[in-house]
C-alpha positions in Angstrom: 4.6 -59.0 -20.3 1.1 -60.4 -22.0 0.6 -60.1 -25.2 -2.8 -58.0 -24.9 -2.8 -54.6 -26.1 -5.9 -53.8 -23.9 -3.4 -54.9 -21.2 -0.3 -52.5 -22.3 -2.9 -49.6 -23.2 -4.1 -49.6 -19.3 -0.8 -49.9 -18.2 0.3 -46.9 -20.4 -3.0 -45.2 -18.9 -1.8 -45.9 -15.0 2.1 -44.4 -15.7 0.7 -41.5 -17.5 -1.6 -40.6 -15.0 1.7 -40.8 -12.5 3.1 -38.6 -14.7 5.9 -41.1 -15.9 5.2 -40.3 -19.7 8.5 -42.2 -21.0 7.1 -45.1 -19.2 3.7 -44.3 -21.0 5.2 -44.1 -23.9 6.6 -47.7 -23.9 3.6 -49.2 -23.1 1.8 -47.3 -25.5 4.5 -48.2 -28.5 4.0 -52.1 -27.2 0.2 -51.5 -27.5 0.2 -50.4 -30.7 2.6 -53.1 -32.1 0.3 -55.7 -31.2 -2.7 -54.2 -32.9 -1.1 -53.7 -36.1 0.5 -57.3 -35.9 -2.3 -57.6 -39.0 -1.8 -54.2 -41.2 -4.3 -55.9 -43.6 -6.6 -55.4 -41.1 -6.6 -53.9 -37.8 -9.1 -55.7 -35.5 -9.9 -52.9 -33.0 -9.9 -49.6 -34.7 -11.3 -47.9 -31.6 -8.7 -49.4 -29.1 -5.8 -48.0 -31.5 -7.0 -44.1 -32.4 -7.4 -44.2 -28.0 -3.3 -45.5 -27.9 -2.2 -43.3 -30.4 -4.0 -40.4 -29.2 -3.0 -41.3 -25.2 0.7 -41.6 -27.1 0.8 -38.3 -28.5 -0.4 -36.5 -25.4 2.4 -38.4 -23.5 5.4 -37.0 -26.2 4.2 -33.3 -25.6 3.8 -34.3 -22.0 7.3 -35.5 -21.9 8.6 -32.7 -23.5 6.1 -29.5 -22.2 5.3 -30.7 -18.8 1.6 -30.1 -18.0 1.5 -26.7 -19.9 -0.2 -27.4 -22.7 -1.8 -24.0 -23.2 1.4 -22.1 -25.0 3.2 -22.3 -28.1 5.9 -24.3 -27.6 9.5 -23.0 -26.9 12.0 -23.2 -30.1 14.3 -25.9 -28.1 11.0 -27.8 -27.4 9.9 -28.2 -31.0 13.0 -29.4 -32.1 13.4 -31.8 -29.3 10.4 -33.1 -30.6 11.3 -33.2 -34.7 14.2 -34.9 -33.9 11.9 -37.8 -32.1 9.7 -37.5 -35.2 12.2 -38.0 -38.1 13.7 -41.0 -36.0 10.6 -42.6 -34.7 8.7 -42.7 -38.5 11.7 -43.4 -40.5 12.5 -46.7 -38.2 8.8 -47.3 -38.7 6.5 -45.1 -41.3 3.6 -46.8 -39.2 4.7 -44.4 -35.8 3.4 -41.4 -38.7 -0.3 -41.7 -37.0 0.7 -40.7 -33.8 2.9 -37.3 -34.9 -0.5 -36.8 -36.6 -2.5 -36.8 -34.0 0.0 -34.9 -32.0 -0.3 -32.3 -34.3 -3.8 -32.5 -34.1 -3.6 -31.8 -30.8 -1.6 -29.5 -30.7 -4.1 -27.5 -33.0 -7.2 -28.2 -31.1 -5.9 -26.6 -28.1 -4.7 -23.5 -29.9 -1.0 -24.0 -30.8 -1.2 -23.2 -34.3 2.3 -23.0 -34.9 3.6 -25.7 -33.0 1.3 -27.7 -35.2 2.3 -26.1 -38.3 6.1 -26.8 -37.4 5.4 -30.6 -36.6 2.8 -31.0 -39.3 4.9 -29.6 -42.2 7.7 -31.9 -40.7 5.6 -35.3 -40.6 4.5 -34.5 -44.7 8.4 -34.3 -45.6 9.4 -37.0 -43.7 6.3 -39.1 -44.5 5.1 -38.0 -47.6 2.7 -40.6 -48.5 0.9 -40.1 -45.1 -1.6 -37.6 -46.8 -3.4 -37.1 -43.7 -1.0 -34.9 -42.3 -0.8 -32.8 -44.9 -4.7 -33.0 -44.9 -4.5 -31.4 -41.6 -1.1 -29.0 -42.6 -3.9 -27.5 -44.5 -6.4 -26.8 -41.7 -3.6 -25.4 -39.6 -2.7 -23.2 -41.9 -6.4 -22.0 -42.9 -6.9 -21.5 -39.0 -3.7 -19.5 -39.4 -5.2 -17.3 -42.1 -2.5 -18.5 -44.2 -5.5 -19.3 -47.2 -2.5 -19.6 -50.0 0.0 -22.0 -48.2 -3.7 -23.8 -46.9 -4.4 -24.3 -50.8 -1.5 -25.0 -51.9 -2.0 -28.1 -49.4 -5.1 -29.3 -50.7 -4.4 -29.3 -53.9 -1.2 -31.2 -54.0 -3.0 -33.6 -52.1 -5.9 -33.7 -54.5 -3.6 -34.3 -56.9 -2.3 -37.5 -55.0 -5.2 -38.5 -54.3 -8.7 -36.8 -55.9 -11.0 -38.6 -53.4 -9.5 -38.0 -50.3 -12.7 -36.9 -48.3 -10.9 -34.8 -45.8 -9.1 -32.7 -48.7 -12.4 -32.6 -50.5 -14.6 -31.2 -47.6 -11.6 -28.8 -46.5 -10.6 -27.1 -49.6 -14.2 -26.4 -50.9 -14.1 -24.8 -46.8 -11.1 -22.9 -48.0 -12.8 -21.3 -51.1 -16.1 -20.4 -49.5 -14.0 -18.6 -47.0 -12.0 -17.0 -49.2 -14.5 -15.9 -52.1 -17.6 -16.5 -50.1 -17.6 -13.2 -48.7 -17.0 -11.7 -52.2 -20.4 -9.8 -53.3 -20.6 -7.6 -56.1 -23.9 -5.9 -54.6 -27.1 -5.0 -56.1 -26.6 -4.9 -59.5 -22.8 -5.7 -59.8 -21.1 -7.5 -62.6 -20.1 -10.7 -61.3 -18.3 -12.0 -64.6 -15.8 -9.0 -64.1 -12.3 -8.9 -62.4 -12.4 -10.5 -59.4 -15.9 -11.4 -59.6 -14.7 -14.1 -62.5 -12.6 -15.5 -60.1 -15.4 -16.1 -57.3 -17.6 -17.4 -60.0 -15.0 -20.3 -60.8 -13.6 -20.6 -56.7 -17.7 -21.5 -55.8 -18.1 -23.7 -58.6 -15.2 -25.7 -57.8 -16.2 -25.8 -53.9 -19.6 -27.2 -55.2 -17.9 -29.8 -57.3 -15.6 -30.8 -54.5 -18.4 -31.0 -52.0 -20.5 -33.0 -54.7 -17.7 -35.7 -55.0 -17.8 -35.6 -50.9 -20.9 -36.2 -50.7 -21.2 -39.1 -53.4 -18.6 -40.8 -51.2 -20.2 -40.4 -47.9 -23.5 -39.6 -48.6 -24.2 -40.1 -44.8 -22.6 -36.9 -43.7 -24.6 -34.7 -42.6 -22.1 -32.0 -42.3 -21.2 -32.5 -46.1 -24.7 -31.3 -46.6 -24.4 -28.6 -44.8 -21.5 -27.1 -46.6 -22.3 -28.2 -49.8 -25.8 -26.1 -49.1 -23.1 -23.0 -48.2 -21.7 -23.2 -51.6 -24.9 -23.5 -53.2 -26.6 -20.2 -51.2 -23.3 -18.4 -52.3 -24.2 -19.2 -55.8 -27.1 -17.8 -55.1 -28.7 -21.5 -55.8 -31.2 -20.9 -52.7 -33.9 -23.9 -54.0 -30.7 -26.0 -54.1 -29.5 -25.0 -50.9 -33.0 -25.1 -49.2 -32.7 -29.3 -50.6 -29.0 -29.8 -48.8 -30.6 -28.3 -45.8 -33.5 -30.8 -45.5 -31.0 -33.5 -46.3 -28.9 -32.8 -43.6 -31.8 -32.2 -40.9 -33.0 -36.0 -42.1 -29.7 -37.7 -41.8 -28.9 -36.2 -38.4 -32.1 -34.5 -36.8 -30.5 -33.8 -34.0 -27.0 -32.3 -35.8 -26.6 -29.4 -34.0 -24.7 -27.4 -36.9 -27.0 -28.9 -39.4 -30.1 -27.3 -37.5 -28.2 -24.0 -37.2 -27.4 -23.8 -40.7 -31.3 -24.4 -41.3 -32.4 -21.6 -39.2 -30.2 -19.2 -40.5 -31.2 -20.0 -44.3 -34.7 -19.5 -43.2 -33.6 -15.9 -41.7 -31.8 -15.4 -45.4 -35.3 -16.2 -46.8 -37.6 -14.0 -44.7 -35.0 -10.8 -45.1 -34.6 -11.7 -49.4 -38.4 -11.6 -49.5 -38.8 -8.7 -46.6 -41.7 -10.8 -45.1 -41.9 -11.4 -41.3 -43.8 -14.8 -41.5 -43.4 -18.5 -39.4 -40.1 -18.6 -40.9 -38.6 -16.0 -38.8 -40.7 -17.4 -35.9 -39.5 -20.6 -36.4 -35.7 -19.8 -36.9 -35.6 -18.0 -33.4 -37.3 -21.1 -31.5 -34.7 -23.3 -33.5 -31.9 -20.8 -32.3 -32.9 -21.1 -29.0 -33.1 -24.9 -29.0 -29.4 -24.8 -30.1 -28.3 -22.6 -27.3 -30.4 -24.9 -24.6 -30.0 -28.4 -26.1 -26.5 -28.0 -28.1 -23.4 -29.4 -26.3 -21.2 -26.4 -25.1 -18.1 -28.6 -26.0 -19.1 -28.6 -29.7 -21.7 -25.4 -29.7 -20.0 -21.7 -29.2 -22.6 -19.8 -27.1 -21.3 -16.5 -28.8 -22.0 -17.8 -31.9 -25.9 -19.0 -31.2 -26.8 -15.9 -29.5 -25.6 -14.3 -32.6 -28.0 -16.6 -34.3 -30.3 -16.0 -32.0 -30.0 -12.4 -32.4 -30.0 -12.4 -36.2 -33.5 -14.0 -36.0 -34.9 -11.2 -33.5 -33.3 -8.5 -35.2 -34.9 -9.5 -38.9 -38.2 -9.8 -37.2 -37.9 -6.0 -35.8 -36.4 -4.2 -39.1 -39.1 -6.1 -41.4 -41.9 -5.3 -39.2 -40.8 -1.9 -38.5 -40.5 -1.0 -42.3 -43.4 -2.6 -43.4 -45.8 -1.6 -40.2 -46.7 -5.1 -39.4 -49.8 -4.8 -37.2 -49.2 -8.7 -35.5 -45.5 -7.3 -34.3 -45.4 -5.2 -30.9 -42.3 -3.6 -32.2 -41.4 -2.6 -28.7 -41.1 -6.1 -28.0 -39.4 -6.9 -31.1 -37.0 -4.5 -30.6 -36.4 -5.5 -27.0 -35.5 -8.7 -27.6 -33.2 -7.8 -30.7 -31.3 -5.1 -28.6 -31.2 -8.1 -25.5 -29.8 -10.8 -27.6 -27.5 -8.9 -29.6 -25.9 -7.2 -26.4 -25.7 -11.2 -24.8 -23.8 -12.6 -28.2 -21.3 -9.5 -27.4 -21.2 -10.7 -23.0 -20.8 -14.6 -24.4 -17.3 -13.1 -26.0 -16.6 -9.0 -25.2 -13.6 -9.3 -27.3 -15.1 -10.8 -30.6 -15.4 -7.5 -33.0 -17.9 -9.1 -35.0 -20.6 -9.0 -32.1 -19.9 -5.0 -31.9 -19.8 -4.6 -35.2 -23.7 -6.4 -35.1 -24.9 -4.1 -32.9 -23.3 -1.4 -34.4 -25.4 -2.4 -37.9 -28.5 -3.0 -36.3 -28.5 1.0 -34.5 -27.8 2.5 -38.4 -30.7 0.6 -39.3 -32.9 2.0 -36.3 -31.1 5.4 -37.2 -29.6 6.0 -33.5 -26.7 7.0 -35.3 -24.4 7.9 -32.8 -24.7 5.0 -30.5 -24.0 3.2 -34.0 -21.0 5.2 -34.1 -19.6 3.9 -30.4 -20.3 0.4 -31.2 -18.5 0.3 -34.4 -15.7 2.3 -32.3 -15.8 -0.5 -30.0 -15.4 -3.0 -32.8 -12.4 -1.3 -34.5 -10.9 -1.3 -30.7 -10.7 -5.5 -31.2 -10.3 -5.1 -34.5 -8.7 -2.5 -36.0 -7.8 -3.7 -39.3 -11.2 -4.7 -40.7 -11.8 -2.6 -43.2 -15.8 -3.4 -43.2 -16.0 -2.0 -39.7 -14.3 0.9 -40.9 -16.7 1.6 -44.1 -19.7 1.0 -42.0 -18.3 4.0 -39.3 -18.0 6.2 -42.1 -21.7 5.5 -43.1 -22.6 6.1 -39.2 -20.9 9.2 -39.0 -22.0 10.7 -42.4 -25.5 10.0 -41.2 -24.7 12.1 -38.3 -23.3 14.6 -40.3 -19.9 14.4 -38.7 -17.1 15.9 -41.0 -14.4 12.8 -40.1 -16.4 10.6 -41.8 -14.8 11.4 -45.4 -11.0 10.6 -43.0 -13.0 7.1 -42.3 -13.5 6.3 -45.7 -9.8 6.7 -46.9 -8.9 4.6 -44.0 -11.6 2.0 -45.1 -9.8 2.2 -48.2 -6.2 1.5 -47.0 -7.1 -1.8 -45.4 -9.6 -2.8 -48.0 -9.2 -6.0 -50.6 -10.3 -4.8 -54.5 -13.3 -6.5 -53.9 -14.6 -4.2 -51.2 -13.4 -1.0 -53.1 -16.4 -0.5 -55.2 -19.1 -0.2 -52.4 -16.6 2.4 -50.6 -15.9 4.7 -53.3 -19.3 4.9 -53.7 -20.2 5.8 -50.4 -17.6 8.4 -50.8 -19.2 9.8 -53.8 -22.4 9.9 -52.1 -20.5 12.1 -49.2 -19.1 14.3 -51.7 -22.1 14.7 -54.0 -24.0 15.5 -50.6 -21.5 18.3 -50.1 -22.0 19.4 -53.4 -18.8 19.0 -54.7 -19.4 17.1 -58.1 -16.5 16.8 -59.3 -14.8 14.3 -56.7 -18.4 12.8 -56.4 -18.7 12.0 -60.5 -14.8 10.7 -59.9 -15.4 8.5 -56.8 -18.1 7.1 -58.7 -17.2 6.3 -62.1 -14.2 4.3 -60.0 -16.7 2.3 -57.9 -18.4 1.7 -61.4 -14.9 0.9 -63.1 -14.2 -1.5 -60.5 -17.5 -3.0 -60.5 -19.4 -2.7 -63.5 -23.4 -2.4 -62.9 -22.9 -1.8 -59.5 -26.6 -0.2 -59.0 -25.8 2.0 -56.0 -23.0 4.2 -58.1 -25.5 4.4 -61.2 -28.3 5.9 -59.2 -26.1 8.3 -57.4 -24.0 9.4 -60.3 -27.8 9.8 -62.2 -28.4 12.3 -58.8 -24.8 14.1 -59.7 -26.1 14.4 -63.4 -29.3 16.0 -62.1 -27.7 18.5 -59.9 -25.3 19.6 -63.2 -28.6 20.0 -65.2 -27.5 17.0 -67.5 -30.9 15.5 -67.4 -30.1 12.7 -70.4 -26.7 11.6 -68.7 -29.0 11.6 -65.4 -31.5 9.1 -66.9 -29.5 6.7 -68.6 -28.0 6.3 -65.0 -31.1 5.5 -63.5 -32.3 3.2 -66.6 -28.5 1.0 -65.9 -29.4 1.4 -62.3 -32.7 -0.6 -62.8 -32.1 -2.6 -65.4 -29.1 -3.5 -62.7 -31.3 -4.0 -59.6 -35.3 -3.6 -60.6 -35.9 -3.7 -57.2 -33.9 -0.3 -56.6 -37.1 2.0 -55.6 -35.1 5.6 -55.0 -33.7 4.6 -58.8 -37.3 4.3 -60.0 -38.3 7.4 -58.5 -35.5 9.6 -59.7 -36.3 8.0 -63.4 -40.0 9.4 -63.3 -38.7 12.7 -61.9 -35.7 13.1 -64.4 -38.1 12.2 -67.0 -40.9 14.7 -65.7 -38.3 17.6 -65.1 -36.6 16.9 -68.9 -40.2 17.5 -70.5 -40.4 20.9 -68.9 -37.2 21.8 -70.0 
């Protein structure tokens, strides 16, 4: 046989396509031996990440068959470690290739079977980091976010600059505290709110060091403009944006990132400008131009939607005369409703539209969406919160049964905003006492929280305590100045104490 790997690989190719993956595999091992003959320096990178892949497609095959589409069976999996340990302890090299075959095991949705021959690779290989790079994706995919860290930073910890760790674990902590908000006016240097403090600074400082070493990426950018939004940084952010837009112009997920900070900016400043404009024409440029291999269409017409549905509930609660809000509403209502045909079973899309009909006060078509949502979803305690909201809008007596359950599934970070809420239902039915309770929790658990001042100021009122009343509305504002039904209940508190 020649000595030309191009030669083996195409042989590999032609026995694999027969479906002869031992065969494959031979040819595939004999192609890769020749391109590392040099391990100082291997002379066709490209030719060798095509074996190995083509080689770890060809060990499933062998093993699986043509159904790659399931997890695999117990006896499968351990057919295959025991190829593992003995290929990559007769040659640590062969390490690459149970990589990648993790890797694709993961990209076509076998979580677990890459988990089992990922975890295997890092203690059979241990100084092949990349696997346990990509042990910690699996696991982050597997919502496993403590296992997932645990990854990433024993790898940091061999090796501080490894760009894949760096990227990935600053992912992991804007997904776990990202979604952490305190609300208007909350405390964020208590309980948890310390910890999400510290999580985003170290994302930031992780995707700073990623981007000093590649400062090419755009994707880098992008995430590293995440963190810095999060941190409520928006200048910052805005910057990371346009640096990622220059590098790559045409970077799909760079330009979808832009738009959506744009939307961010319009709704934080409640003005229906070019930016909102703009955003939507960028959304729709994503869903016609992107590449449906790389772009989810679910995803952009949520973008798409988030645009439309800004434009309608700025215009509509400022009275903008240039907005037909007819039209505006149309196309919100349209492009919501098409995120949710893209993917019927993602509860996020339901729960969108469900949003979007409390803020147009159609309360009970609000309450079916949301229903629809907890159907895919039932677990998701934000889905839950935002049907007791619905349904205490619509005056429906359950609603106070929807809020406990909100409770049950929700994290300590989310408790504040729904005791609240359930204060609000309680002082509405005029029974103070629970309301003042519910609400000095929400405020226990999140100090400042301006939503539980201005309410517990309303309890005060309707118990005739008019000083208790005010200094809730004074710690509402100085919480959130922006709170207008806190401002007016100040005036009136103070107007009704001078009479008295």
């Amino acid at each position: 046989m020649p000595k030309n790997a191009h030669a083996h690989f195409m042989l590999g190719l032609m026995y694999q396509r027969l479906g002869q993956a031992q065969k494959a595999i031979a040819s595939y091992e004999k192609s890769t031996e020749i391109l590392l003959q040099d391990e100082e320096e291997v002379r066709r990178p490209d030719l060798l990440s095509s074996v190995r892949i083509h080689h770890a497609q060809c060990i499933l095959q062998a093993s699986m068959g043509d159904s790659f589409d399931e997890e695999l069976e117990t006896s499968e999996v351990d057919e295959i470690l025991v190829k593992l340990k003995s290929s990559v302890e007769s040659d640590h090299r062969q390490a690459a290739v149970w990589n990648i075959l993790g890797l694709v095991l993961l990209r076509g949705g076998q979580i677990q079977s890459a988990i089992s021959i990922l975890s295997s690779l890092t203690a059979v290989a241990p100084d092949y980091l990349d696997s346990l790079a990509n042990l910690g994706v699996a696991y982050i995919q597997s919502r496993d976010l403590e296992l997932s860290a645990k990854c990433f930073q024993e790898l940091l910890l061999k090796d501080q600059n490894h760009p894949a760790a760096l990227v990935n674990y600053a992912a992991l902590l804007l997904c776990k505290y990202g979604s952490l908000s305190a609300g208007a006016g909350g405390n964020v240097s208590a309980g948890p709110y310390l910890h999400q403090k510290e999580a985003l600074a170290v994302a930031k400082e992780c995707l700073l060091a990623a981007v000093k070493a590649d400062p090419k990426a755009a994707s880098v950018w992008v995430n590293l403009a995440n963190a810095y939004y999060m941190a409520g940084e928006h200048r910052n952010s805005k910057k990371c944006l346009e640096q990622a837009a220059k590098l790559e112009p045409n970077h799909m997920p760079a330009r979808y990132a832009i738009a959506v900070h744009r939307i961010r900016d319009a709704v934080r400043s409640q003005c229906s400008d070019d930016q909102l404009l703009w955003a939507a024409n960028e959304m729709a440029t994503v869903l016609k131009e992107g590449d449906p291999s790389a772009v989810d269409a679910s995803i952009a017409w949520a973008g798409l939607a988030m645009a439309h549905r800004a434009q309608h509930e700025i215009a509509a609660a400022y009275d903008t005369e240039h907005i037909n809000l007819n039209d505006a509403e149309e196309r919100a209502i349209y492009t919501l409703k098409q995120a949710i045909q893209e993917d019927p079973d993602d509860a996020v899309q339901w729960h969108q539209l469900g949003l979007y009909n409390i803020c147009m006060t159609r309360f009970s078509r609000s309450v079916n969406f949301l229903k629809a949502a907890l159907a895919r979803s039932p677990d998701c305690s934000y889905a839950w919160s935002n049907l007791g909201i619905a349904l205490q809008l619509s005056d429906d007596p359950s609603s106070e049964t929807v809020y406990k359950r909100a409770m049950v599934l929700s994290s300590t970070q989310q408790l504040h905003a729904i005791f609240s809420n359930l204060g609000i239902l309680y002082r509405q039915h005029r029974n103070y006492e629970f309301a003042r309770k519910m609400l000095l929790r929400s405020l226990e658990l999140c100090p400042g929280y301006a939503p539980a001042n201005n309410n517990l100021g309303l309890v005060f009122v309707a118990e005739g305590r008019w000083e208790d009343a005010r200094s809730c509305f004074e710690k509402a504002l100085q919480s959130d100045p922006l709170l207008d039904a806190a401002k007016s209940n100040l005036l009136k508190v103070l107007a009704m104490s001078k009479k008295q």
